[in-house]
ZATOR-6091 format. One record per residue (C-alpha): chain; residue in one letter; x negated, y negated, z negated; residue number from 1. Coordinates in Angstrom, 1 decimal. Each point is the difference from the previous one (the first is absolute). Example, Ala and Ser with C-alpha at 12.3 -4.5 7.8 and 13.67 -1.06 7.14 Angstrom:
% residues 2
+--------+--------+--------+--------+--------+-----+
| chaine | residu |      x |      y |      z | num |
+--------+--------+--------+--------+--------+-----+
|      A |      A |  -12.3 |    4.5 |   -7.8 |   1 |
|      A |      S |   -1.4 |   -3.4 |    0.7 |   2 |
+--------+--------+--------+--------+--------+-----+
//
This chain:
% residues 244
+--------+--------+--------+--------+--------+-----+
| chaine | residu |      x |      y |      z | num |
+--------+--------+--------+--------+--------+-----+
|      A |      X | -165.7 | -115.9 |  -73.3 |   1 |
|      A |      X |    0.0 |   -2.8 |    2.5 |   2 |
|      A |      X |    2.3 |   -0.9 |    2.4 |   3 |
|      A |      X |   -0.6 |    0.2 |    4.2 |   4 |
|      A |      X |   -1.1 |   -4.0 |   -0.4 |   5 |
|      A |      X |   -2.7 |    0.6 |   -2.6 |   6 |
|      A |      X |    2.7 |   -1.2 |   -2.7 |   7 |
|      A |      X |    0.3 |    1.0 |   -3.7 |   8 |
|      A |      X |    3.0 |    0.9 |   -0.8 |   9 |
|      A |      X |    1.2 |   -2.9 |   -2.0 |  10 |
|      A |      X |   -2.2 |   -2.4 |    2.6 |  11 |
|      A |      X |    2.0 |   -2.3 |    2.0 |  12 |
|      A |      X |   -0.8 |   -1.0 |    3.6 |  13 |
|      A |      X |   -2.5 |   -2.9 |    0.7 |  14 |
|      A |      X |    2.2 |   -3.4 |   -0.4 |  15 |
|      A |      X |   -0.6 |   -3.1 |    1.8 |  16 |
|      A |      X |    1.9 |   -3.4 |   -0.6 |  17 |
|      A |      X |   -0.4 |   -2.8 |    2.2 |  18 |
|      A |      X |    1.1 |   -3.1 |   -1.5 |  19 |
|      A |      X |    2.2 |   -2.8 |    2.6 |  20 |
|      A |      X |   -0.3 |    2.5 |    3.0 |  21 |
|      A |      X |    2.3 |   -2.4 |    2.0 |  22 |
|      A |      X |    0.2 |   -3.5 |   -0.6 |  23 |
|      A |      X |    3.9 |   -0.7 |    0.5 |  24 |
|      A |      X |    1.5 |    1.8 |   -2.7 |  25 |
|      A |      X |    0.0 |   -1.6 |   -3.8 |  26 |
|      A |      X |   -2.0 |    3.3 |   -1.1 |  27 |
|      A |      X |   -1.5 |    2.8 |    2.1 |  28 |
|      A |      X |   -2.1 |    2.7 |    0.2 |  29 |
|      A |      X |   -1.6 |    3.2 |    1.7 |  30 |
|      A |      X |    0.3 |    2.8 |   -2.5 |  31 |
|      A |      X |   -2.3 |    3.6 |    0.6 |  32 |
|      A |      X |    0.9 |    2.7 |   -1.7 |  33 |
|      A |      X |   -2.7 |    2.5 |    1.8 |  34 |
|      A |      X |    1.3 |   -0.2 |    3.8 |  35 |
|      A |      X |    3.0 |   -1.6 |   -0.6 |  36 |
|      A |      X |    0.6 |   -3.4 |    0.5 |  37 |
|      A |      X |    2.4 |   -2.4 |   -0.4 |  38 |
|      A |      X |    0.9 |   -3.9 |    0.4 |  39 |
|      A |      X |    1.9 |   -0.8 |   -3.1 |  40 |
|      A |      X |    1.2 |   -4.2 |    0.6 |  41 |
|      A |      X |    2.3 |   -2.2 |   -2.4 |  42 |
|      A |      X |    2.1 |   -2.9 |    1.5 |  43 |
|      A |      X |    1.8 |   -2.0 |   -2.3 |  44 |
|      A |      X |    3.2 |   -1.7 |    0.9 |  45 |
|      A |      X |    2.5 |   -2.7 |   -1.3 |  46 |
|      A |      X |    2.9 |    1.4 |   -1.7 |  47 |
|      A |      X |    1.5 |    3.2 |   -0.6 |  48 |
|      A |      X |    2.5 |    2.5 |    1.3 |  49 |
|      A |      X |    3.6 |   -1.0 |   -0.3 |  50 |
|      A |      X |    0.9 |    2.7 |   -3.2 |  51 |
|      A |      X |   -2.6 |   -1.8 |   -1.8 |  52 |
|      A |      X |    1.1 |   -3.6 |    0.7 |  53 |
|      A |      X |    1.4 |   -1.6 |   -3.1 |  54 |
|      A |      X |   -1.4 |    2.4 |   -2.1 |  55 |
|      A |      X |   -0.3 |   -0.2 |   -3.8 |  56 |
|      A |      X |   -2.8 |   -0.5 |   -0.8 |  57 |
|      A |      X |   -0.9 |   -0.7 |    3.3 |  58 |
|      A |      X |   -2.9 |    2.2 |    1.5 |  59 |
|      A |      X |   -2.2 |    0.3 |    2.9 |  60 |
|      A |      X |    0.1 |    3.5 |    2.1 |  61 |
|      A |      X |   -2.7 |    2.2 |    1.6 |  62 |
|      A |      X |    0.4 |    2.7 |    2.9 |  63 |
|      A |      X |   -1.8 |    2.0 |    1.9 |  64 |
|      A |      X |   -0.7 |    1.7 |    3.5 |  65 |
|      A |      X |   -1.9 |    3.0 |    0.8 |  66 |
|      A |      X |   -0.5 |    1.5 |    3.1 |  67 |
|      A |      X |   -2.8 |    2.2 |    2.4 |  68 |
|      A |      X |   -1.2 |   -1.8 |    3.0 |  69 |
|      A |      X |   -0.2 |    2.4 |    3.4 |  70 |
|      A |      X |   -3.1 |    1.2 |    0.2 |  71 |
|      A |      X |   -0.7 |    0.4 |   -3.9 |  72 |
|      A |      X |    0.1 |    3.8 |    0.1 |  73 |
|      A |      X |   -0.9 |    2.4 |    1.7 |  74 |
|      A |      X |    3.0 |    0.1 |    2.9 |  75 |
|      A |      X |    1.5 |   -3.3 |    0.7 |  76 |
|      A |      X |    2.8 |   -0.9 |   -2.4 |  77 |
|      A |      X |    2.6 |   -2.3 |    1.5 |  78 |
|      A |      X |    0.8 |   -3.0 |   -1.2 |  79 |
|      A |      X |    3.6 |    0.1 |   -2.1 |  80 |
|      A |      X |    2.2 |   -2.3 |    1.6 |  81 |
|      A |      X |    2.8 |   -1.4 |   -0.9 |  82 |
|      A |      X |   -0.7 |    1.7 |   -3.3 |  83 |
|      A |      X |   -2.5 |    1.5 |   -2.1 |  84 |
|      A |      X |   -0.2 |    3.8 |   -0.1 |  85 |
|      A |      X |    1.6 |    1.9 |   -3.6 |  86 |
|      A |      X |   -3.9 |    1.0 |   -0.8 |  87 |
|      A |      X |   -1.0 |   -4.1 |    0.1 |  88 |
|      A |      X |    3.1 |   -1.4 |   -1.8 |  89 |
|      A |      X |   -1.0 |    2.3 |   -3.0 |  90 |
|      A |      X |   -3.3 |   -1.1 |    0.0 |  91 |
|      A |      X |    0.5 |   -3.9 |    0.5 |  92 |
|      A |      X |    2.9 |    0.3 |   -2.4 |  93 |
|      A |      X |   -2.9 |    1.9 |   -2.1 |  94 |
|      A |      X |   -2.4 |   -2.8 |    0.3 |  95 |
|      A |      X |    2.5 |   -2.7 |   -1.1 |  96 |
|      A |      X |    1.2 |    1.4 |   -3.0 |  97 |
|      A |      X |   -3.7 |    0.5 |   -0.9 |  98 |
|      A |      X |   -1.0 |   -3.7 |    0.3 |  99 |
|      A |      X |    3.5 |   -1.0 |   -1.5 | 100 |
|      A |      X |   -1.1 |    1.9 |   -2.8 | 101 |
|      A |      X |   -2.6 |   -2.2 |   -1.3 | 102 |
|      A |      X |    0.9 |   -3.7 |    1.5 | 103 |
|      A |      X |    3.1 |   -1.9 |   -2.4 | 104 |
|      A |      X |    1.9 |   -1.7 |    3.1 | 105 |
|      A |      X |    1.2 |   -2.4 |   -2.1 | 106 |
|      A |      X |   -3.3 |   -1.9 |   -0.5 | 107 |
|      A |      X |    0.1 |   -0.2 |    4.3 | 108 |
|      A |      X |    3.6 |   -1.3 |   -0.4 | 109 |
|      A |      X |    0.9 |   -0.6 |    3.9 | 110 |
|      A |      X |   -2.9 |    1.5 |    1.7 | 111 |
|      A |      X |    0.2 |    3.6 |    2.3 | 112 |
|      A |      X |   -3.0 |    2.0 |    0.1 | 113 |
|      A |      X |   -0.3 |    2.1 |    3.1 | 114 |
|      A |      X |   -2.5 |    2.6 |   -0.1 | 115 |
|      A |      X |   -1.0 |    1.5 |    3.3 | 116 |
|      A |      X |   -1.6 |    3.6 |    0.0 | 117 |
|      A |      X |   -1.5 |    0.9 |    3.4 | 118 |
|      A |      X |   -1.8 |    3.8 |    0.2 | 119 |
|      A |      X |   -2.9 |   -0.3 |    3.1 | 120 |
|      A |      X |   -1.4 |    3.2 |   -0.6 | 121 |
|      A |      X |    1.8 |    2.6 |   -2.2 | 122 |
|      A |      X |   -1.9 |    2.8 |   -1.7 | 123 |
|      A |      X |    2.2 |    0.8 |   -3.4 | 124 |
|      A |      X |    0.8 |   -2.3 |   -2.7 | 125 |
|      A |      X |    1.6 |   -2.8 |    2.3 | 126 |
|      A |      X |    2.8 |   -0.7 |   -2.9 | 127 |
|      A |      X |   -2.6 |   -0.1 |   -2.8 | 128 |
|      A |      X |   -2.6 |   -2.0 |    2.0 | 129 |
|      A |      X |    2.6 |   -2.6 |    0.8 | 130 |
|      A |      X |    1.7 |   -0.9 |   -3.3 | 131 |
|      A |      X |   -4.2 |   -0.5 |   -1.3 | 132 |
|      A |      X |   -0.4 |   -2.1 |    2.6 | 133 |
|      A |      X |    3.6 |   -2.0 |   -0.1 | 134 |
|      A |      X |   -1.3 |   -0.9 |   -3.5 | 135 |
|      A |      X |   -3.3 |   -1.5 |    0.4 | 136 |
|      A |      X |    2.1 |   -2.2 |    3.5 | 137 |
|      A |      X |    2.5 |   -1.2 |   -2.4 | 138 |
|      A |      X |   -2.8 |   -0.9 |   -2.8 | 139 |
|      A |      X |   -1.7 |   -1.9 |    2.8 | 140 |
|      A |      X |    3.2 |   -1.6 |    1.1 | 141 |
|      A |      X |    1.1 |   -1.0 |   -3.9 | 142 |
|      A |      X |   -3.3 |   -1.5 |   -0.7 | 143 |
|      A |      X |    0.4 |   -2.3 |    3.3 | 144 |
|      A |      X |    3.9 |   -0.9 |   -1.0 | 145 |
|      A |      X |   -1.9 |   -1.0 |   -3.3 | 146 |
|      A |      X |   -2.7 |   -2.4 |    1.2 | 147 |
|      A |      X |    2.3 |   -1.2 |    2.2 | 148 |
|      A |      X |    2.6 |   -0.7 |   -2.5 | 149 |
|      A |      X |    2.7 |    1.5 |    1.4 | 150 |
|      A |      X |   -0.2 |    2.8 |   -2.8 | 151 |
|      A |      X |    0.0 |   -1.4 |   -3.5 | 152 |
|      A |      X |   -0.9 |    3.5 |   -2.0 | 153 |
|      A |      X |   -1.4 |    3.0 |    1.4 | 154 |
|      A |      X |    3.0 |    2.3 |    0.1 | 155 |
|      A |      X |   -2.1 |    3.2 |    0.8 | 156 |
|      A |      X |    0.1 |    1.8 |   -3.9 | 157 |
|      A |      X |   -3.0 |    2.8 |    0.9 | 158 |
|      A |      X |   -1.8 |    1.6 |    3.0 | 159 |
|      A |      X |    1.8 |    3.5 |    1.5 | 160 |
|      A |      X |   -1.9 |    2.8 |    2.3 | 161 |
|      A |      X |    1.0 |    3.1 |    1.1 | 162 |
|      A |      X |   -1.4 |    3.6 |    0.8 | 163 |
|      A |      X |    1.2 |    2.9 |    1.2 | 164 |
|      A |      X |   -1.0 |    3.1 |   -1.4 | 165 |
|      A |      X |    0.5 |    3.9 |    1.0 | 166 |
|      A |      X |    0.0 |    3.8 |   -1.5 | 167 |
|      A |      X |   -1.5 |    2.4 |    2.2 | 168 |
|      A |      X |   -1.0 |    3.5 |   -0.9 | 169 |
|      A |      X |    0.4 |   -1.5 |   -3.9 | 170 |
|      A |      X |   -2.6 |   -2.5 |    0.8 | 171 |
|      A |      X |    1.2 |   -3.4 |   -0.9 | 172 |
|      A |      X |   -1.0 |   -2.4 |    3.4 | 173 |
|      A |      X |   -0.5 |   -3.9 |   -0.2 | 174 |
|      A |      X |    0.8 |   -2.6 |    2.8 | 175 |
|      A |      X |    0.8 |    2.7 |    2.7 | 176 |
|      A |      X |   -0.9 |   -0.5 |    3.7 | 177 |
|      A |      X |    2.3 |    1.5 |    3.0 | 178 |
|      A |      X |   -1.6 |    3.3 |    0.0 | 179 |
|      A |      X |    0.4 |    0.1 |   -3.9 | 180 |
|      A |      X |    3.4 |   -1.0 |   -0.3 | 181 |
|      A |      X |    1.2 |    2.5 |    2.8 | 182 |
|      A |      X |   -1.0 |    3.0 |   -2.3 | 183 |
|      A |      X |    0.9 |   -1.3 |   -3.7 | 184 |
|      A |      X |    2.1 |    2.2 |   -1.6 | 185 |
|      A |      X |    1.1 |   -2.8 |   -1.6 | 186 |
|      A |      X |   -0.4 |   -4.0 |    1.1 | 187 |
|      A |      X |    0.7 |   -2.9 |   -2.6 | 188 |
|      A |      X |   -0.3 |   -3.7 |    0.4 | 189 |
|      A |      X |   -0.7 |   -1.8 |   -2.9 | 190 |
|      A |      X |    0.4 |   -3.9 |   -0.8 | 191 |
|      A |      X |   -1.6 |   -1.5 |   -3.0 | 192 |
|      A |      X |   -0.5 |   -3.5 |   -1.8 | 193 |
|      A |      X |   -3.5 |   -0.5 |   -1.8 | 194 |
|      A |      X |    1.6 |    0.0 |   -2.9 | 195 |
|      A |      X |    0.6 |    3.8 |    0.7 | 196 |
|      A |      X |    3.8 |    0.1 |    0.4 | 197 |
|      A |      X |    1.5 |    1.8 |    2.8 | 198 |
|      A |      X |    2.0 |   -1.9 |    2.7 | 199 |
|      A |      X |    1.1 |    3.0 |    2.1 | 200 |
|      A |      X |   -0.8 |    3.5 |    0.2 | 201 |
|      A |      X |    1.0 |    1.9 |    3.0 | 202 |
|      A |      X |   -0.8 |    3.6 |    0.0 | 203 |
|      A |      X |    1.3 |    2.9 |    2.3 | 204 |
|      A |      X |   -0.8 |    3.6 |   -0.2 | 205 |
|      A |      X |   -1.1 |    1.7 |    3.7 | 206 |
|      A |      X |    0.2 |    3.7 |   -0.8 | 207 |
|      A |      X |    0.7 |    0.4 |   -3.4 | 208 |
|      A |      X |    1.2 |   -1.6 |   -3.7 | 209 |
|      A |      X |   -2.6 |   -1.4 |   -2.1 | 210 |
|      A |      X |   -0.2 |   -0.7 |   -3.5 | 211 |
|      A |      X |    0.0 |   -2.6 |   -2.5 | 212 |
|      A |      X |   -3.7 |    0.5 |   -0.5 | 213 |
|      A |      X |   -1.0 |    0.2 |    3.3 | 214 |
|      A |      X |    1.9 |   -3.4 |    0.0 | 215 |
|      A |      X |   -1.5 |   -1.1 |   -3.0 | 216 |
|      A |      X |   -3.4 |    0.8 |    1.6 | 217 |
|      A |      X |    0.8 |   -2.1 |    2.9 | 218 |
|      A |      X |    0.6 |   -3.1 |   -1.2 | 219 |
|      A |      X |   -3.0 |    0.2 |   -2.0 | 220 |
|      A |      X |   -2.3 |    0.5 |    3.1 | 221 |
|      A |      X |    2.1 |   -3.2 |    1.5 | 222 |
|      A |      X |   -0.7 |   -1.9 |   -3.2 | 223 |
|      A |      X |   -3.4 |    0.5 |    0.5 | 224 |
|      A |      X |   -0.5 |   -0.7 |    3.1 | 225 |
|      A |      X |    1.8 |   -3.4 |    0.1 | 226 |
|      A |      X |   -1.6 |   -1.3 |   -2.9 | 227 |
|      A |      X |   -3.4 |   -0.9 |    2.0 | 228 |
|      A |      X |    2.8 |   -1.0 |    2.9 | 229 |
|      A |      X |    0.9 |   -2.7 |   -2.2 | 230 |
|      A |      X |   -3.1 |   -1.8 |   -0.3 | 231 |
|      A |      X |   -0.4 |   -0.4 |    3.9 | 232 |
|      A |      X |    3.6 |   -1.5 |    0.3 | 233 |
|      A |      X |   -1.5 |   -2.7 |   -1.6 | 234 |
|      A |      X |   -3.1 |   -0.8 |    1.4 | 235 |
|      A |      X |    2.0 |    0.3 |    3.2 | 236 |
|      A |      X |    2.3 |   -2.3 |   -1.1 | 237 |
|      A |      X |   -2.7 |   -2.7 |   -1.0 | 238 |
|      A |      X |   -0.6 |    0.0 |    4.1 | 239 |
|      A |      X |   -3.1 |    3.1 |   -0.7 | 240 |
|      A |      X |   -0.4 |    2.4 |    2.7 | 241 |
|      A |      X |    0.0 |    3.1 |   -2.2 | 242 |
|      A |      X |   -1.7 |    3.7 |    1.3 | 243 |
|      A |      X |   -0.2 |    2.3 |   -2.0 | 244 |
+--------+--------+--------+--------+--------+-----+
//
């Protein structure tokens, strides 16, 4: 059966990567996953926080911040000030641990990665969308750090995407928009290295228990979705504007 956009079931969105979206930041981009978009930027900085000073061995660090600019859904949202909302420190905390989970900090010994993830226009997936597109704005920031010497090994191990997948009605759902998501039965987010390990899996039941197959099936759909996913991180990351 296809879904209200014309989908397959285990189809994901149309995804869009523009490579050094803003000029500033060591590595940026403009990820699409369907209709939602997001500026993903990676500045670099001297030094590291103060629990890691003096560390042995000594290591670099990498961060991240997430958040939903106003007019990115449908009513505004306001801006979170002084801090960021329970919902977006979850997901940049989310983000981080994702990229920490396949760079080795101690080959960017003094350095601070900070990853920026901006939603302009939200439409489901804003989580998965932005830890795709941190990676391919940290690959482009690396590669610079390298030719410019400042970097002496690439410290990024693999490439990491992410996809969220639902259960509705039995029906296993890939790379869910808004209207998707707000009648899953069931809504998982999953993070994956091409290698085909798991970073994170976050799953949460809506109306009722599922079961070890149904998660079983899930992560199967995710693992085959991402896999083409991979291959357009790194065209991206060679600079490519990448459609697909």
């Amino acid at each position: 059966m296809l879904r209200h956009d014309g989908r397959s079931s285990g189809q994901m969105r149309p995804i869009r990567i523009v490579p050094n979206f803003t000029k500033n930041a060591t590595g940026s981009v403009l990820v699409e996953y369907g209709e939602t978009r997001v500026i993903c930027t990676v500045c670099v900085e001297d030094g590291v926080p103060g629990f890691l000073r003096n560390s042995s061995p000594a290591q670099g660090w990498l961060t991240a911040e997430y958040s939903m600019l106003p007019g990115a859904t449908g009513s505004r949202t306001r801006r979170e000030r002084p801090a960021p909302s329970g919902r977006s420190q979850e997901i940049q905390r989310l983000i981080g641990r994702s990229l920490r989970g396949v760079i080795d900090l101690r080959k960017a010994t003094d350095l601070t990665f900070n990853i920026d993830c901006d939603v302009i226009q939200a439409d489901g997936g804003t989580r998965t969308a932005s830890i795709t597109g941190a990676y391919v704005a940290m690959k482009i920031a690396v590669d610079k750090l390298l030719r410019s010497g400042r970097l002496h090994e690439n410290p990024l191990t693999e490439a990491v995407a992410a996809v969220s997948v639902g259960l509705r009605d039995g029906e296993v759902l890939v790379d869910l928009d808004y209207q998707e998501d707000s009648t899953a039965d069931l809504d998982m987010n999953v993070v994956m290295t091409q290698g085909g390990k798991f970073l994170e899996i976050q799953g949460t039941a809506e109306r009722a228990a599922f079961s070890r197959k149904e998660v079983n099936a899930i992560l199967d759909a995710a693992e085959a979705a991402l896999k083409p996913v991979f291959e357009l991180l790194h065209e991206a990351a060679d600079g490519h504007l990448v459609e697909t």
